[in-house]
N, C-alpha and C positions, 0 to 999 in steps of 0.2 A: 812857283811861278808868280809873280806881279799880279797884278789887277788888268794893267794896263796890256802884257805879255797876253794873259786870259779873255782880253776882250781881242785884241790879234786875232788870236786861234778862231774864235767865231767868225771875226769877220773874214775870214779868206776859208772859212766853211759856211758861209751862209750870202747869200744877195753880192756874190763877188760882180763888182762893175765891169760893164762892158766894154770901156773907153781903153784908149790910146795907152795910157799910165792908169792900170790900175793898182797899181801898190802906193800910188801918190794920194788917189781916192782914197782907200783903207787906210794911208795914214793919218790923213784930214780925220778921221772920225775916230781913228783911237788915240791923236795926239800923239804921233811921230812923223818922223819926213821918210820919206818915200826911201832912202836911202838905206836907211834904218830898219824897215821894212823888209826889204829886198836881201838886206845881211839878218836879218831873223829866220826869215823864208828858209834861207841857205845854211842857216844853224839848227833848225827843227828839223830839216831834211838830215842833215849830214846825223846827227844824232836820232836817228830816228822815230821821233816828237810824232812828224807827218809822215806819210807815206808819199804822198806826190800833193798838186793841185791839176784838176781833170774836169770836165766840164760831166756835167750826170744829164744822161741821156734819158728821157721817159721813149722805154724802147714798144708804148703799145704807140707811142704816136710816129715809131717809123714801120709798123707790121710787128714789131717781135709779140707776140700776144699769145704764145705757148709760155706759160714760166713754171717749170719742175723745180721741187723739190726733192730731193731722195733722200730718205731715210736708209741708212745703211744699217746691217747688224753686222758688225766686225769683231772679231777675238780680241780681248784685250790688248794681247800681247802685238796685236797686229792692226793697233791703230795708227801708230806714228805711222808706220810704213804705208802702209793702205789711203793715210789722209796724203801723206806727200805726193804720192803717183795719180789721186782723184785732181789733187789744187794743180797737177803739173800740164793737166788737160787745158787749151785753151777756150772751151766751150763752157768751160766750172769757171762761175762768177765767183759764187763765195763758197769756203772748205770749211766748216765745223766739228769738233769736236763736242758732245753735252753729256752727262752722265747720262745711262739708262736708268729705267725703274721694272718693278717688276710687273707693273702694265706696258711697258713702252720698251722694248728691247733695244729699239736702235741707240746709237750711238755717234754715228757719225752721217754728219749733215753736208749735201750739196744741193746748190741752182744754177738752174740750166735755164737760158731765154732763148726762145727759136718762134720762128714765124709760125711753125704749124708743131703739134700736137707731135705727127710722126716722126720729125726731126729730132725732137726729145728721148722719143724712143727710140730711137736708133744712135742716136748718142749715149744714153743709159746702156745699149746692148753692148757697146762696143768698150765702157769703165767697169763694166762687170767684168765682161771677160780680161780686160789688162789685168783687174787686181784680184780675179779668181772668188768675188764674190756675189753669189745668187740670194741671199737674202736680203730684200729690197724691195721698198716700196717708191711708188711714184706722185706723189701730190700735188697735184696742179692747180692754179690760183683759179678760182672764177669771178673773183671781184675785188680791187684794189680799193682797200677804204682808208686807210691812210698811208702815203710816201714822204718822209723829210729828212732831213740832216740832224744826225743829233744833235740834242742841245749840252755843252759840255757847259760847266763852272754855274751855272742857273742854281739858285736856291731851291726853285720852284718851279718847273716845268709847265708849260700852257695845260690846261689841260687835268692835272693832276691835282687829286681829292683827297 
């Protein structure tokens, strides 16, 4: 990827403009025309570079302020299977796979965002029972200390020591 390709990518993952033409704005600031833009956009997509462009919701300032995580412990052999039927729920933001350890058994990661507490769990009750597994934990956020976009192509991360 270019320099120029690499500053793109940021820019239509971070401070995307609100105006009329925003791909004419992002191209002012990476040194392409708007046009140019719009056929990249359509090339990261088709090649799957990007996944979409979405606006990101901060879901405590519309109520959602329940946010589960579930640690799942799934058989090896029954991971692929088990994440597919988890990520096919539409209440499952994000689907994870991480290795276990032999402190941390889980292996497979879901979040779940709902206005209250018991909506979580009653959504957890109902991905257990589809995928036949009861071993599972529920971790819920009590305080957001940091939320941003990663930063992709940076040398140097804000932040990092």
């Amino acid at each position: 990827m270019t320099e120029q390709e690499q500053r793109l990518i940021l820019e239509l993952g971070n401070n995307f403009p609100l105006t009329s033409r925003p791909f004419r704005e992002i191209g002012k600031r990476v040194g392409m025309s708007e046009e140019a833009v719009i056929a990249k956009v359509k090339e990261y997509l088709e090649k799957g570079i990007i996944r979409r462009l979405s606006a990101a919701l901060r879901q405590q300032h519309v109520g959602f302020t329940a946010n589960a995580m579930v640690v799942w412990q799934v058989p090896p052999e029954r991971v692929e299977e088990v994440g597919r039927k988890l990520a096919s729920f539409p209440e499952v933001t994000h689907c994870y796979e991480r290795l276990p350890t032999p402190e941390w058994p889980y292996n497979l990661y879901t979040m779940i965002h709902r206005p209250r507490r018991e909506e979580c769990w009653e959504i957890v009750r109902r991905l257990s029972e589809a995928v036949g597994i009861k071993d599972f934990l529920v971790l819920f956020s009590t305080q957001e200390l940091k939320r941003s976009n990663p930063q992709y192509f940076t040398e140097r991360g804000e932040g990092s020591e």
